[in-house]
C-alpha positions as CSV (number, residue, x, y, z in Angstrom):
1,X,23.5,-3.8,-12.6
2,X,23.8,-5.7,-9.5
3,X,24.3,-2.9,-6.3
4,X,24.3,-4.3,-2.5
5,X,21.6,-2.5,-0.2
6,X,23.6,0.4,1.1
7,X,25.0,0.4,4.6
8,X,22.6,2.8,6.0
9,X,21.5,2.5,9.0
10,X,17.9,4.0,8.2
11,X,17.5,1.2,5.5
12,X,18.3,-1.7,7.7
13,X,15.7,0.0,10.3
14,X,13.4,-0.1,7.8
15,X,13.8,-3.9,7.4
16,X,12.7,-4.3,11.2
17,X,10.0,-2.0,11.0
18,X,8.4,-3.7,8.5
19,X,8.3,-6.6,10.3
20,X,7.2,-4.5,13.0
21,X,4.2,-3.5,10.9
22,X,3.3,-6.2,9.7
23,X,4.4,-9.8,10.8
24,X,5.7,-9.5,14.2
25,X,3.1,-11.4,16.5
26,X,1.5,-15.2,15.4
27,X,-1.7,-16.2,15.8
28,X,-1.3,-19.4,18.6
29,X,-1.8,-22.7,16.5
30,X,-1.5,-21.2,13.2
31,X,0.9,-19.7,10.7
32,X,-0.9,-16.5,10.3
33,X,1.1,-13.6,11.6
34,X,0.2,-10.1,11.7
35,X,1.6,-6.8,13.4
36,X,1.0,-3.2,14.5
37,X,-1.0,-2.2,11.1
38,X,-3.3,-4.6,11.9
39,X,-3.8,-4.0,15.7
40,X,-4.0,-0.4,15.5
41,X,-5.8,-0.7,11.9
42,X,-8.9,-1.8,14.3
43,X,-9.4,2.1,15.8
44,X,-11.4,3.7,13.3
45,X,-10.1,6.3,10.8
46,X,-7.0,7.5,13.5
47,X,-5.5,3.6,13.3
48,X,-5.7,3.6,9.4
49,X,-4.3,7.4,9.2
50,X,-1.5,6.2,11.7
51,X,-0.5,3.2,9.9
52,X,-0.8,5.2,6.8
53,X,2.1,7.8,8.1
54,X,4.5,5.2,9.2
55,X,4.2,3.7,6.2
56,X,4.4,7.1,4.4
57,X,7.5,7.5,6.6
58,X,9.1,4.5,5.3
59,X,8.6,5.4,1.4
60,X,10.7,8.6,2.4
61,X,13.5,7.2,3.7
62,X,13.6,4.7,0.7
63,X,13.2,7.6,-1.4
64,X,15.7,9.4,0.0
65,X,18.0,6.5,-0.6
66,X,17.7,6.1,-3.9
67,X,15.1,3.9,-5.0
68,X,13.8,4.4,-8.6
69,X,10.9,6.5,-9.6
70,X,9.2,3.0,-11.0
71,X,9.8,1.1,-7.3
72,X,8.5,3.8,-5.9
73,X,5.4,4.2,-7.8
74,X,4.8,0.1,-7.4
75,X,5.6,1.1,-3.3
76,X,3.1,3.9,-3.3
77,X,0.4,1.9,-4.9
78,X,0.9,-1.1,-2.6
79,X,0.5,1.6,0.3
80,X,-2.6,2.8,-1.4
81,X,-4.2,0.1,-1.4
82,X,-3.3,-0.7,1.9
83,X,-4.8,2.4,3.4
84,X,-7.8,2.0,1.3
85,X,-9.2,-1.4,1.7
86,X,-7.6,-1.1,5.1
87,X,-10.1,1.5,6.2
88,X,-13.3,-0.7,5.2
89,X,-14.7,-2.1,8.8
90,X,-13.9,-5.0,9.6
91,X,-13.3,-6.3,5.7
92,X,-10.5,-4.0,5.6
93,X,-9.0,-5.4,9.4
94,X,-8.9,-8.9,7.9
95,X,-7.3,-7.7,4.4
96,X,-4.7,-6.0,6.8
97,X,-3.0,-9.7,8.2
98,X,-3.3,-10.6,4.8
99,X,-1.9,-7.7,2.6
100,X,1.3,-6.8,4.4
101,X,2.1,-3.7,2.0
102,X,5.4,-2.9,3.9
103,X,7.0,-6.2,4.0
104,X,6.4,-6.4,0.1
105,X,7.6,-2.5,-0.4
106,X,10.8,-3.7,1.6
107,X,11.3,-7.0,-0.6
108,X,11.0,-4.6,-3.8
109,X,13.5,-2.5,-2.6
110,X,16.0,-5.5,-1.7
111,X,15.1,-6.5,-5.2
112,X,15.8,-3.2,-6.5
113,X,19.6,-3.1,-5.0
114,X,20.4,-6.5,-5.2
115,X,19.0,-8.1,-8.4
116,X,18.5,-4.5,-10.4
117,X,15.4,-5.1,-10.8
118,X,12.4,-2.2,-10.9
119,X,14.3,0.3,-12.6
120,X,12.9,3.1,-14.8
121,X,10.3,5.6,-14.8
122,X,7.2,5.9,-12.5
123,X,5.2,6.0,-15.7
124,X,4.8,2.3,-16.2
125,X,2.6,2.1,-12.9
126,X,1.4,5.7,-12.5
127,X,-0.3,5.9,-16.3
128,X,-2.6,2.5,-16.0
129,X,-3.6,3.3,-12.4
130,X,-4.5,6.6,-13.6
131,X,-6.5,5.4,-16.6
132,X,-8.2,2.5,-14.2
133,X,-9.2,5.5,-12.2
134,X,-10.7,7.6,-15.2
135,X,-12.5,4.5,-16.0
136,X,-13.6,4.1,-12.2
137,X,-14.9,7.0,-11.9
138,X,-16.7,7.6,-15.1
139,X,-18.7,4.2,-14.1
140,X,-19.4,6.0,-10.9
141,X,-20.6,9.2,-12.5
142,X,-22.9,6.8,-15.3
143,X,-24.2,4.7,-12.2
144,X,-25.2,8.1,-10.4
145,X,-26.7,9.6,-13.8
146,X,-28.6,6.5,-14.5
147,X,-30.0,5.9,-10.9
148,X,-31.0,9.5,-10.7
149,X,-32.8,9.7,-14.3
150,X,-34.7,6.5,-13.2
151,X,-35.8,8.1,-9.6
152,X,-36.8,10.7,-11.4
153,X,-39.3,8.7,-14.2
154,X,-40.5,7.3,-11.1
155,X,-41.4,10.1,-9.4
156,X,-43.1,12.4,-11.9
């Protein structure tokens, strides 16, 4: 079922935000561009938190406009990941100009009015990413377990 975006004003905002956020300014000589997430990305913890929100802010709005519960899931999870890697120093400032999460959470919702596309249930993103973190973090735990149960053969 093809739909149009609707004509709200908040949605077409979006659209300019997101370039805001994320491709606004060039790098002289190059093709690379980058925007707000990444410049502010560089104050530590605050700038990640900030970008974080407005990105937050934008996944409302599309929310509120009815975006399905599986675009919104693959929106969240582009956000996530974002915020996450975003936050590592320096590794996380380059993987910012690279990984423009709300430029590709505004071309899923263009493809969700126009071509129909991501319909359905969050479940289809939310289950796996949810089983990848079980697994995750068992590894984690095992790691822990094994490193302490070695320390401790080596000390007594």
């Amino acid at each position: 079922m093809k739909q149009q975006l609707p004509p709200n004003r908040q949605l077409r905002h979006l659209d300019s935000l997101a370039k805001l956020m994320d491709s606004k300014f060039r790098i002289p000589g190059t093709e690379i561009r980058f925007g707000l997430d990444s410049i502010i990305g560089l104050v530590p913890g605050v700038g990640d938190m900030s970008t974080f929100a407005i990105s937050s802010y934008m996944l409302w709005i599309m929310a509120k406009n009815g975006a399905s519960g599986f675009v919104l899931a693959r929106m969240v999870l582009n956000v996530l990941i974002d915020t996450i890697i975003g936050s590592i120093p320096l590794i996380g400032d380059l993987f910012d100009i690279a990984f423009k999460s709300n430029t590709r959470n505004m071309k899923l919702m263009h493809q969700h009015y126009q071509e129909g596309m991501h319909n359905g249930s969050a479940g289809k993103v939310i289950i796996p990413v949810f089983i990848l973190l079980f697994l995750v973090i068992g590894g984690i735990v095992w790691l822990v377990y094994e490193l302490l149960a070695w320390l401790y053969v080596e000390v007594f």
